[in-house]
C-alpha angles and dihedrals in degrees: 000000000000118000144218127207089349092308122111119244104251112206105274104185095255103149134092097230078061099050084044086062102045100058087051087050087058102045089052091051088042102057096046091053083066087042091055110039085055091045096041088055094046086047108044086219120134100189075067091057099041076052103052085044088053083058097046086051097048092049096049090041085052092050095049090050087054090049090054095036110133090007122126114295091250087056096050091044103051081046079057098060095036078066097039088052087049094048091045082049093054091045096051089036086058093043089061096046086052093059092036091058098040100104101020110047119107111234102272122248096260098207102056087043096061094034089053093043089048090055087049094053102045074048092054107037086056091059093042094054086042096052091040101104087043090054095105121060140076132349087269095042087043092053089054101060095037076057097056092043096058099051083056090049092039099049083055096055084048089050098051083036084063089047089046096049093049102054100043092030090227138128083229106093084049097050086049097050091040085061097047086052085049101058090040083063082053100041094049087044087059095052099044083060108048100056087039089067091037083057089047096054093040090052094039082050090047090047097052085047098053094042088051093054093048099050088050082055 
C-alpha cells in the first residue's frame, strides 16, 4: 500500500468499476423498497416493513457514499457517522414498532410474506456477491458492505418468520424477527461508528502532521 504522512492509504472507493457496482446496488435497493412496502402492507407483516426500511437505508446509504467518495478522509468519516446515527435511529425506530405491535398485530399473510422475502433475498444475495471484493476499506465503504449484509441476513429471517407463522398461525414469529432485525440495525450502527471516529482521530492526527511538516519546511 502506498502511504501518506507516515498512514497508510485505506481503500476509498475511487474507481470507476466501484462507482459501476454501487448504482446497481441502489437500484436494486431501490426497487425492493417499493416491493416491500407494498408487500409489507398486503401482508400485515412488520418484519416485511423493517425489511423494506433496511433497503431505503441502504439506498440512500449507497447514494451519500457516492456523493464522498475520493474526498478527504474526514470527510468520508464524519459521512460515516451521519449514516451510523441514521442506522442506530431506524433500529430503535423498529424496536419500538415491535413492541408496539406485540399485542395488537393480526397474524401476517404468510405467503406474501415468503414470496416477497424470496424476491428480497435473491435481491440481496446479488448485491452481496457484487460488493464482495469491496467489502474492506474505509468507515463509508465499510458501511457499505455491513448494509448490504444485513439485507441478506434480514430477507432469511423473513424467510424462516413466514415458515413460523405458518405453522403456529401467530404474529409472533413476525414481531421476533422484526426485533433481531432490529438489534442487527444496532449492532452495524455501532460498528460503522467506531471505526468513523477512529478515522476522525487518525486523519485530525495526519493533518496536524502534514501541516507541521510544511510549516518546518
Amino acid at each position: 500500500m502506498s502511504a501518506r504522512c507516515g498512514h497508510d492509504v485505506v481503500f476509498d472507493g475511487t474507481g470507476t468499476a466501484y462507482k459501476r457496482t454501487i448504482w446497481l446496488v441502489i437500484f436494486l435497493n431501490a426497487g425492493m423498497f417499493v416491493v416491500e412496502i407494498w408487500g409489507g402492507q398486503m401482508a400485515n407483516s412488520l418484519a416485511l416493513f423493517a425489511d423494506a426500511m433496511d433497503f431505503l437505508a441502504d439506498a440512500a446509504t449507497y447514494g451519500i457514499s457516492m456523493l464522498v467518495i475520493g474526498m478527504p478522509l474526514i470527510v468520508r468519516a464524519r459521512t460515516a457517522l451521519f449514516k451510523g446515527a441514521s442506522l442506530t435511529l431506524m433500529g430503535l425506530f423498529v424496536l419500538g414498532s415491535t413492541f408496539y405491535n406485540l399485542f395488537i398485530l393480526d397474524v401476517p399473510e404468510f405467503t406474501t410474506m415468503g414470496i416477497i422475502g424470496l424476491l428480497a433475498l435473491i435481491a440481496n444475495l446479488a448485491s452481496v456477491a457484487i460488493l464482495y471484493r469491496f467489502k474492506d476499506g474505509d468507515s463509508n465503504i465499510r458501511s457499505v458492505w455491513l448494509c448490504s449484509r444485513n439485507d441478506a441476513i434480514g430477507n432469511i429471517l423473513v424467510m424462516f418468520a413466514a415458515g413460523a407463522v405458518y405453522y403456529t398461525n401467530s404474529a409472533l414469529p413476525d414481531l421476533i424477527v422484526a426485533g433481531l432485525m432490529s438489534s442487527l440495525f444496532l449492532s452495524s450502527s455501532y460498528k460503522i461508528i467506531t471505526q468513523a471516529r477512529a478515522e476522525l482521530k487518525s486523519g485530525q492526527a495526519v493533518n496536524s502532521a502534514c501541516c507541521t511538516q510544511e510549516h518546518d519546511k
